[in-house]
C-alpha positions as CSV (number, residue, x, y, z in Angstrom):
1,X,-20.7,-6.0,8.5
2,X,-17.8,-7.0,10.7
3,X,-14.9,-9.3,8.6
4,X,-14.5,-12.4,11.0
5,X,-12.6,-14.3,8.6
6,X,-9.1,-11.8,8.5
7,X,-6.0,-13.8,10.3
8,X,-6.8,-11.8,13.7
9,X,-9.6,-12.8,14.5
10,X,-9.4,-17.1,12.7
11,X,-9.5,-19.6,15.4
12,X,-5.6,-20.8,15.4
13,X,-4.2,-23.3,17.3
14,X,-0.3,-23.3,17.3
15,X,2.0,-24.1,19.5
16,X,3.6,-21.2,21.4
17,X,7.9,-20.7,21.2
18,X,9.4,-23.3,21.5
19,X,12.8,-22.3,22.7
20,X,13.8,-24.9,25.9
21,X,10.5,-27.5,25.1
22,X,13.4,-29.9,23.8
23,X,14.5,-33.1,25.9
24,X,18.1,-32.2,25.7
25,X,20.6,-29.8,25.3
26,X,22.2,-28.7,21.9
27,X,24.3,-26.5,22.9
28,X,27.0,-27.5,20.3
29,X,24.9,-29.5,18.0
30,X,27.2,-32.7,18.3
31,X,25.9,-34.7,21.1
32,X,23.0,-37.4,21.0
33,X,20.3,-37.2,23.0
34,X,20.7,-40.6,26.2
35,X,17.8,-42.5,26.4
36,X,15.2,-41.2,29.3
37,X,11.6,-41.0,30.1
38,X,9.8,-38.8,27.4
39,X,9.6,-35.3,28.3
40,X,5.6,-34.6,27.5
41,X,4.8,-32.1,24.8
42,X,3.3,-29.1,25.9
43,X,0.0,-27.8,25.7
44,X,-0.9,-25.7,22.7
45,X,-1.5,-22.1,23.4
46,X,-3.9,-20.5,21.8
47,X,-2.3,-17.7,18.7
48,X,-5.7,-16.1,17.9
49,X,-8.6,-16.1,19.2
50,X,-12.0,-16.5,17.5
51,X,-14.7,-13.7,17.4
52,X,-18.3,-14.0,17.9
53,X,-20.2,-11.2,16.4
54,X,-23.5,-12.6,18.1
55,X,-21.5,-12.3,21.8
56,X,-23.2,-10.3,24.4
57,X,-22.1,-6.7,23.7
58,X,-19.9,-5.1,26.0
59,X,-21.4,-1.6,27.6
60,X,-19.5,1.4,27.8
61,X,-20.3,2.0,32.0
62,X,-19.2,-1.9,32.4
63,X,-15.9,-1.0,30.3
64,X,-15.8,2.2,32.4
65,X,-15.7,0.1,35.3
66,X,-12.9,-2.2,34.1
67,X,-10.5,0.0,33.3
68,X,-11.1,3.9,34.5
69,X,-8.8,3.3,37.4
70,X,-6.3,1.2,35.5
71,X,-6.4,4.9,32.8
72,X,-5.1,7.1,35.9
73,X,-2.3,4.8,37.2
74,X,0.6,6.4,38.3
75,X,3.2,4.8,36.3
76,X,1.1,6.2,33.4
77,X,1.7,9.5,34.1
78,X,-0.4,12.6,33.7
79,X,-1.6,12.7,29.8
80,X,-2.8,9.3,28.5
81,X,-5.5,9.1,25.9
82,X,-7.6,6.2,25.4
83,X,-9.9,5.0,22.7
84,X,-11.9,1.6,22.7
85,X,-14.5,0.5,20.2
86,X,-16.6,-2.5,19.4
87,X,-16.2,-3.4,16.2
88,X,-19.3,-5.3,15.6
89,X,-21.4,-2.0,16.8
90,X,-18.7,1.0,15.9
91,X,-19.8,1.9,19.4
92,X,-17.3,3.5,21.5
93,X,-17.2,2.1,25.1
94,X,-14.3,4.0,26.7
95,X,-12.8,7.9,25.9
96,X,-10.1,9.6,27.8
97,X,-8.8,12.5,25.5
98,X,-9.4,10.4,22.9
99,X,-9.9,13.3,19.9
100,X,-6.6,15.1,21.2
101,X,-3.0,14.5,19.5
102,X,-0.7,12.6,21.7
103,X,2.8,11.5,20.9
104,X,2.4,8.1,19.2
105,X,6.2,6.8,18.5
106,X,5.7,3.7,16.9
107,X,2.3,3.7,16.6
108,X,2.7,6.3,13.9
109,X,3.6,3.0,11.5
110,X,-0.2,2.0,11.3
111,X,-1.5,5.0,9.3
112,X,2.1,4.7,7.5
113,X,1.0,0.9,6.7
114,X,-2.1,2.0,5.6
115,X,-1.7,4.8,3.6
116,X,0.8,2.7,1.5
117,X,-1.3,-0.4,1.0
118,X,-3.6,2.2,-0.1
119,X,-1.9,4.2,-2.6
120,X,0.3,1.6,-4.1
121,X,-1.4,-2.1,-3.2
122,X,0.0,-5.0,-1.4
123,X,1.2,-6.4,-4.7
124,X,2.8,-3.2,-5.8
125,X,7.1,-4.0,-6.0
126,X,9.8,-1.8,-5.8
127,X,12.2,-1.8,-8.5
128,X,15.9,-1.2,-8.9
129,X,17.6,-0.5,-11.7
130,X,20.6,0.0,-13.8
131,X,21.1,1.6,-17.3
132,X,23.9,2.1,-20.2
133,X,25.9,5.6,-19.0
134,X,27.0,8.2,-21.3
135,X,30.2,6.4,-22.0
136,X,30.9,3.1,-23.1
137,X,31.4,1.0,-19.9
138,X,29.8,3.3,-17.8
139,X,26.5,1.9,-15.8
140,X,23.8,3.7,-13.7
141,X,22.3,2.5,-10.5
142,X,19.1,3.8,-9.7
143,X,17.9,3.9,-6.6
144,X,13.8,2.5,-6.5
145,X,13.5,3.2,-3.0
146,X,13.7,-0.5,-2.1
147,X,15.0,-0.4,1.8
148,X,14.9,-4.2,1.9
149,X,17.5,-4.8,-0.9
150,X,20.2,-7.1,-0.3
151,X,24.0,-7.5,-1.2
152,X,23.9,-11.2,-2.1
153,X,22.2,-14.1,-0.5
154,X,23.0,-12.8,3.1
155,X,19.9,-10.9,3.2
156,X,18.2,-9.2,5.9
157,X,14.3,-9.3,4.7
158,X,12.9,-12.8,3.3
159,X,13.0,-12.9,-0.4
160,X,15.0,-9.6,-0.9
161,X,16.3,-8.8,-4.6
162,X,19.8,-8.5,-4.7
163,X,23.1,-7.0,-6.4
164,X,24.9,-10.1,-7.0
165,X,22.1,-10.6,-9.5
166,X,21.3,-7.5,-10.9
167,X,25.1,-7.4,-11.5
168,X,24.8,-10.9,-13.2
169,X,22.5,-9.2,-15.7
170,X,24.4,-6.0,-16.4
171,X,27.4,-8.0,-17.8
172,X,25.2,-10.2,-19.8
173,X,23.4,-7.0,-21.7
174,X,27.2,-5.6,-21.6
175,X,28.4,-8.6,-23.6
176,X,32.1,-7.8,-24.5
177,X,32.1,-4.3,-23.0
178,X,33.7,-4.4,-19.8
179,X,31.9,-2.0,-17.0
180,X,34.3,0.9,-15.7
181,X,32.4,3.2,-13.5
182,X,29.3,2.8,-11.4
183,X,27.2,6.2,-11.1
184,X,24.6,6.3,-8.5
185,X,21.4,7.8,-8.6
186,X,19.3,8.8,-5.8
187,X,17.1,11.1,-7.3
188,X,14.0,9.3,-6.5
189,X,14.2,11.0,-3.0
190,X,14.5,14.3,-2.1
191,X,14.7,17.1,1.0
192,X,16.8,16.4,4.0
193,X,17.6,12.8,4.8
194,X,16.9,13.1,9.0
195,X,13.0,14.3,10.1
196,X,12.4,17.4,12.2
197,X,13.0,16.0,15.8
198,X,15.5,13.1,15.0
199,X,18.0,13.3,17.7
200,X,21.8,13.1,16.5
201,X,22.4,10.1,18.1
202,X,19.4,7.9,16.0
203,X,22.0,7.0,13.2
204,X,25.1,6.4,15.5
205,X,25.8,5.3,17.8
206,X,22.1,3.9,18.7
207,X,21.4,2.9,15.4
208,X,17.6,2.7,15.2
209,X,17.3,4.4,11.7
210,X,19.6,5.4,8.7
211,X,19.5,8.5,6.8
212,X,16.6,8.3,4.1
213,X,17.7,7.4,0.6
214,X,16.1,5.7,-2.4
215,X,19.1,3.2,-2.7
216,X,20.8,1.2,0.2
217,X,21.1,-2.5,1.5
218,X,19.5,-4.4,4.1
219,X,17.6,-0.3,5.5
220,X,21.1,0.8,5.7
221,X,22.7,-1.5,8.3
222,X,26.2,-2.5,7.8
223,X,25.3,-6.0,8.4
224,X,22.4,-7.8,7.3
225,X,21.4,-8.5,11.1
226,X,18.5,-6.9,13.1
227,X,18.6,-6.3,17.2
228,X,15.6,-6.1,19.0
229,X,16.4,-4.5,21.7
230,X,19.7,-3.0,20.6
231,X,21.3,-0.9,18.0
232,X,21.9,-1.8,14.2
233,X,25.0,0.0,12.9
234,X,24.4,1.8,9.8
235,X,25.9,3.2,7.0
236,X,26.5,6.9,7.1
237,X,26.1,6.9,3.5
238,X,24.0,3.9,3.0
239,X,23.7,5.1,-0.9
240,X,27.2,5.1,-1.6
241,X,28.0,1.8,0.5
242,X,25.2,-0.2,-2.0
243,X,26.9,1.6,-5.2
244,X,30.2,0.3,-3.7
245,X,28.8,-3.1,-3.1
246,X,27.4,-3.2,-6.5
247,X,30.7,-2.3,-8.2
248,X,32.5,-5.1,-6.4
249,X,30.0,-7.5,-8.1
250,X,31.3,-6.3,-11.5
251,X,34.5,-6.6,-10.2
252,X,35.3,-2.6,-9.9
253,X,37.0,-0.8,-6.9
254,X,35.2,1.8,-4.4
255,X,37.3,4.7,-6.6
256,X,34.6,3.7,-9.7
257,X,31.6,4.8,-7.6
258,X,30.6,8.3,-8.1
259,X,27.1,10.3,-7.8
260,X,25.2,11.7,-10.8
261,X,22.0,10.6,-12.7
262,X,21.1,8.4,-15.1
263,X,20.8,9.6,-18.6
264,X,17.3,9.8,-20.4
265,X,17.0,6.5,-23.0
266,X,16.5,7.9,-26.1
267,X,14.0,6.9,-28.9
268,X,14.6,4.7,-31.7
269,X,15.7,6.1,-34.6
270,X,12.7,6.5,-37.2
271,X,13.2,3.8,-39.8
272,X,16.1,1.9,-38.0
273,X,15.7,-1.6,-39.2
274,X,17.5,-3.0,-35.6
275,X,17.4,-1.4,-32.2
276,X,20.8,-0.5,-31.1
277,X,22.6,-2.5,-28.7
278,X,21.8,-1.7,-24.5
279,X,25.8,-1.3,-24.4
280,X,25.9,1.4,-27.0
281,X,22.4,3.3,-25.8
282,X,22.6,5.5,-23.2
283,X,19.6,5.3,-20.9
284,X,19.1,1.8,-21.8
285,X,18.0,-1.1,-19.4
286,X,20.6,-3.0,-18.5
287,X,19.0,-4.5,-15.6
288,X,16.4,-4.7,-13.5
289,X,15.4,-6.4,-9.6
290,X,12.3,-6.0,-7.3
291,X,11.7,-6.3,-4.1
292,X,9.1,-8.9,-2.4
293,X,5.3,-7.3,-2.7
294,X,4.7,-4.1,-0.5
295,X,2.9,-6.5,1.8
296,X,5.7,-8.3,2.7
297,X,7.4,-5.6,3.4
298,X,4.5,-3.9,5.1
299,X,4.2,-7.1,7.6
300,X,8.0,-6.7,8.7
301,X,7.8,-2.9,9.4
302,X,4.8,-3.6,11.9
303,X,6.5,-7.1,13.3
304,X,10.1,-5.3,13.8
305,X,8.9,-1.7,13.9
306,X,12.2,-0.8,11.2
307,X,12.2,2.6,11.0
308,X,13.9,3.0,7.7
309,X,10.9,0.9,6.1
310,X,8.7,2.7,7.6
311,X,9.9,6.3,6.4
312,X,10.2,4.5,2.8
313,X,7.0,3.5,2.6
314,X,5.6,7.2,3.3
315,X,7.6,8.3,0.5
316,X,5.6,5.5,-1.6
317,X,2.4,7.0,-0.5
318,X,4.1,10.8,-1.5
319,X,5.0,9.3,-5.1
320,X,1.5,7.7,-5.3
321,X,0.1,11.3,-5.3
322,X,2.7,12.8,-7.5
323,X,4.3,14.7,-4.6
324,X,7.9,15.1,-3.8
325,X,9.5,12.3,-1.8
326,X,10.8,13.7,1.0
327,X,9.5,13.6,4.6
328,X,7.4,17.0,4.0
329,X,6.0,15.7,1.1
330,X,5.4,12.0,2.9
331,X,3.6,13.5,5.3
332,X,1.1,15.5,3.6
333,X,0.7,12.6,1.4
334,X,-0.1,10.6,4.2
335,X,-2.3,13.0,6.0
336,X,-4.9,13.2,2.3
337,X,-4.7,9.5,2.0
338,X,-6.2,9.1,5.6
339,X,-9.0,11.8,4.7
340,X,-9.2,9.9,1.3
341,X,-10.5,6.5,3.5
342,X,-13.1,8.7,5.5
343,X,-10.8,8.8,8.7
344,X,-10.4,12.1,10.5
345,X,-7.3,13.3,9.3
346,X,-7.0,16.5,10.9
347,X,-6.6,14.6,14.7
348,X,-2.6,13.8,13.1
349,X,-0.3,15.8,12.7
350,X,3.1,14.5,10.9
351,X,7.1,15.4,10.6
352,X,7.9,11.4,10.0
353,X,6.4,8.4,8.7
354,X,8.1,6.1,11.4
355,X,7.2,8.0,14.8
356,X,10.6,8.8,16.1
357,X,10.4,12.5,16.1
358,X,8.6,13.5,18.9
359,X,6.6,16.3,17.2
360,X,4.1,13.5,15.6
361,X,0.6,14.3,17.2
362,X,-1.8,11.4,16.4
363,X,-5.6,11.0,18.6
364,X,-6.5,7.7,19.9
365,X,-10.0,8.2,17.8
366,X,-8.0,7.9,14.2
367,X,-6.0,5.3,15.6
368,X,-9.4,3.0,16.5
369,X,-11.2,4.4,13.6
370,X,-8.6,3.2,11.0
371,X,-8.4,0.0,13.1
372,X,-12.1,-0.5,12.9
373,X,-12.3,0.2,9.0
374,X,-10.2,-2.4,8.3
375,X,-12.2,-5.0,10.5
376,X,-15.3,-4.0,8.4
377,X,-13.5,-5.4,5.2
378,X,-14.6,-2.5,3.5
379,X,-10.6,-2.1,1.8
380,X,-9.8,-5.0,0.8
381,X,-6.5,-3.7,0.1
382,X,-6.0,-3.1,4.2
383,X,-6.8,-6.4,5.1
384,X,-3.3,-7.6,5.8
385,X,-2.5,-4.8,8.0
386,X,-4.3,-7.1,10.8
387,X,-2.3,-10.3,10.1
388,X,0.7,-8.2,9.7
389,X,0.7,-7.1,13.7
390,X,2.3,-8.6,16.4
391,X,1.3,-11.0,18.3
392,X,1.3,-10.8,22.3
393,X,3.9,-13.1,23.6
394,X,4.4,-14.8,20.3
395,X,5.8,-12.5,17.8
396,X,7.7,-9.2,16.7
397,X,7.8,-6.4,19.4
398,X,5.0,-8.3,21.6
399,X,7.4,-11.3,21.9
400,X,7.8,-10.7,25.4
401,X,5.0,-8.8,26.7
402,X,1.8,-9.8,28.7
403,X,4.2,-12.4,30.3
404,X,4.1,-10.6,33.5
405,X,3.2,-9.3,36.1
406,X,0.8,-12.6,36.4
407,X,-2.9,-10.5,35.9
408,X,-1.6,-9.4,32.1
409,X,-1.1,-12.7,30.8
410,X,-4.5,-13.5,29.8
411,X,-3.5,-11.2,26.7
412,X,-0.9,-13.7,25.5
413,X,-1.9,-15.1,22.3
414,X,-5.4,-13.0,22.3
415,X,-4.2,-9.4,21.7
416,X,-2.4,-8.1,18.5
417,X,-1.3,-4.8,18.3
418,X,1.2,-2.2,17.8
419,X,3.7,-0.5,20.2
420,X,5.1,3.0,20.4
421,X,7.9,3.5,23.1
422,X,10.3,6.9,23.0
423,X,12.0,8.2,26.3
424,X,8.8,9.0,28.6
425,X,6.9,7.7,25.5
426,X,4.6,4.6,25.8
427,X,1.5,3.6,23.3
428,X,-0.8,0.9,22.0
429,X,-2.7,0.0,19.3
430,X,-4.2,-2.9,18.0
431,X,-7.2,-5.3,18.5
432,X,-8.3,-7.8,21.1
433,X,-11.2,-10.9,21.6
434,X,-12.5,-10.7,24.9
435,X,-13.1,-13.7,27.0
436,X,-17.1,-13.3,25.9
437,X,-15.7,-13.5,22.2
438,X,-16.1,-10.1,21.4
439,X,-13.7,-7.9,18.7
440,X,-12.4,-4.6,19.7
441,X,-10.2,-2.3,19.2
442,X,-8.2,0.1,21.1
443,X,-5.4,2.8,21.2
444,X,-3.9,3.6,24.7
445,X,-1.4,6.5,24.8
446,X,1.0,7.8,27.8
447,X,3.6,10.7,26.8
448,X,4.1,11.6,30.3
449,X,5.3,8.7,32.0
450,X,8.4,7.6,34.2
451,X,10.2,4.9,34.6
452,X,9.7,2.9,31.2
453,X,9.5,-1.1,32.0
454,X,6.6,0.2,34.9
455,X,4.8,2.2,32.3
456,X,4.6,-0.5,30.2
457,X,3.5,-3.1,32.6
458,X,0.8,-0.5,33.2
459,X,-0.3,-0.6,29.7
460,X,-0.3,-3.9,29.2
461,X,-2.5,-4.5,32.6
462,X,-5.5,-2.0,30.9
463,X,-5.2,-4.3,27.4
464,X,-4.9,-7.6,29.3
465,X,-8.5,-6.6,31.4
466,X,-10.0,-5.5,28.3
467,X,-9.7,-9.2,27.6
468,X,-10.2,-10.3,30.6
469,X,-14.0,-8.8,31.3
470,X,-17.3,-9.6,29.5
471,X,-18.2,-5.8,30.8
């Protein structure tokens, strides 16, 4: 039974950006709008589209016909790999190479949002820490593998837990002892902190990613700001720039922050009328914040593709299955998970959770069968991965595509989906309403293609007559 009641596929009427709809300039926010003729609203676009599971059923020669020249455009180069399926049927209507492995990029982020939601839950928080040290005044910052954590109220991700607080409670369960040294621990995560394939230039100067730890602020970035495009300086220690923070919110210097790992609590004493104070107990809570639900978090690595989310959230999936947390261990993790949901797991092949390495291998046919299962409703837990994509021409990576040339913009509003783009790298995946009010889904994958802003154009047109035909 196809789900028609998930947020990509409800019948929503919203009004599309609204950047230069108003009747005057505000350029500096001081001036008052003269009096002149009303300036009439515009017409609500439409956001979603609704789906008809009773609409005539598209047929795999009519989709054939739609799109098999679109497939073999030039700009598309000579290996793309296309998968489209009708939900309400599981019928496939269109294969090119769809079983083999082609370079996803981005698109790598919808197994790594589904694996997670899997293993952990969308409520599932991340945690981070801080217990007594081995000396008196000494505290412990443990890294929970929380990527969205913030310094203060400056924050980067939407309800974000934060060291100004944390710090707050640390001096409180101090009492009179004054702290004196901040240890961090990163322990949590282990292996290398770059995947197999990351170029040298990711971190800096492009600054699309950070090296993997379990503690840092805002994924890493030295400001709480993201660029889409452009780069996001990061830490090149994010770990070590969050234990700094943290000590300046208990008043400490950078010189107090050193590396090391927390000490185990030990038990109460048998027969101890009183437990002993957090101050005096090494091990002992001092403090604890978490991070908004893994759905949350989820919805922001699909809408902003963040790369440093996304290779967190594989190591969720790793601890999940009691495996190390490290990018090998993420990736095998992954890889039983999807096998785990029924999907063909063997048509992906892994080195990163996030898809910049180019060694990922992922088919079309896993991408559209994972998309599919969730449209079925059969995981509850998965639902949100549809409400959680991009929406064309409205929102995250999609903002500005299907605006032109004038043929794609039928997808505006009607197509959400996930994008992959590396150097000669261009993908799709996501789920579309046909004009007839059908629901499909579709993966379309180019890893040989030229000049990027065509290649995408040319994507975009084979999406946009998907909608476009009743076929």
């Amino acid at each position: 039974m196809v789900v028609l009641a998930i947020a990509a596929v409800l019948a929503v009427v919203q009004p599309g950006p609204v950047k230069g709809w108003l009747a005057f300039n505000d350029r500096a926010n001081t001036t008052t709008p003269t009096a002149a003729a009303p300036v009439p609203e515009p017409t609500p676009t439409a956001v979603l589209q609704a789906a008809n599971a009773n609409a005539p059923a598209p047929t795999a020669a009519g989709v054939a016909a739609a799109i098999g020249k679109l497939a073999v455009a030039e700009p598309l180069g000579s290996s793309v790999h296309i998968s489209v399926v009708d939900v309400a049927t599981d019928q496939t209507l269109f294969q090119l190479n769809a079983d083999a492995p082609a370079t996803p990029a981005s698109t790598t982020k919808l197994l790594t949002a589904a694996t997670v939601l899997a293993a952990r839950g969308p409520a599932y928080r991340l945690s981070t820490r801080v217990v007594a040290g081995s000396k008196p005044g000494e505290v412990v910052l443990i890294g929970g593998g929380d990527p969205t954590l913030a310094v203060n109220s400056a924050a980067l991700f939407p309800g974000a837990a934060r060291l100004d607080k944390l710090a707050a409670q640390v001096k409180k369960a101090l009492g009179g002892t004054k702290p004196t040294k901040v240890i961090i621990d990163t322990s949590l995560f282990s292996g290398p902190t770059t995947a197999v394939g990351w170029s040298s230039g990711l971190i800096s100067p492009e600054g699309q990613v950070a090296a993997i730890q379990s503690l840092m602020t805002n994924a890493g970035r030295v400001k709480p700001v993201h660029h889409e495009p452009g780069a996001d300086p990061r830490f090149s220690d994010p770990a070590l720039a969050a234990g700094i923070a943290f000590a300046r919110q208990l008043g400490l210097p950078s010189s107090a922050v050193s590396r090391g790992k927390a000490p185990v609590a030990a038990a109460p004493a048998t027969g101890a009328s009183e437990p002993a104070t957090a101050d005096a107990t090494p091990g002992a809570e001092l403090g604890k914040v978490q991070s908004p639900p893994l759905v949350r978090i989820v919805e922001w690595m699909l809408q902003q593709s963040d790369n440093v989310i996304a290779e967190t959230m594989g190591r969720q999936v790793a601890l999940a299955a009691g495996k190390p947390a490290s990018f090998d261990g993420a990736a095998a993790a992954m890889i039983d998970k999807i096998n785990a949901l029924g999907l063909p797991g063997d048509e992906a092949n892994l080195y990163d959770a996030s898809g910049l390495t180019r060694h990922n291998g992922i088919s079309p046919t896993l991408l559209t069968s994972l998309l599919a299962l969730v449209a079925r409703g059969e995981h509850p837990e998965l639902t949100s991965l549809f409400a959680s994509l991009p929406v064309a021409g409205w929102s995250g990576t999609l903002a500005s595509r299907f605006a032109t040339p004038s043929p794609n913009k039928v997808g505006q509003g009607v197509v959400r989906a996930k994008t992959g783009s590396l150097t000669g790298v261009n993908t799709m995946a996501g789920e579309l309403v046909t004009k007839d009010g059908r629901l499909l889904v579709f993966a379309v994958m180019a890893d040989h293609t030229g000049e990027a802003i065509a290649a995408r154009q040319a994507l975009d047109r084979i999406v946009a007559r998907l909608v476009q035909c009743g076929c």
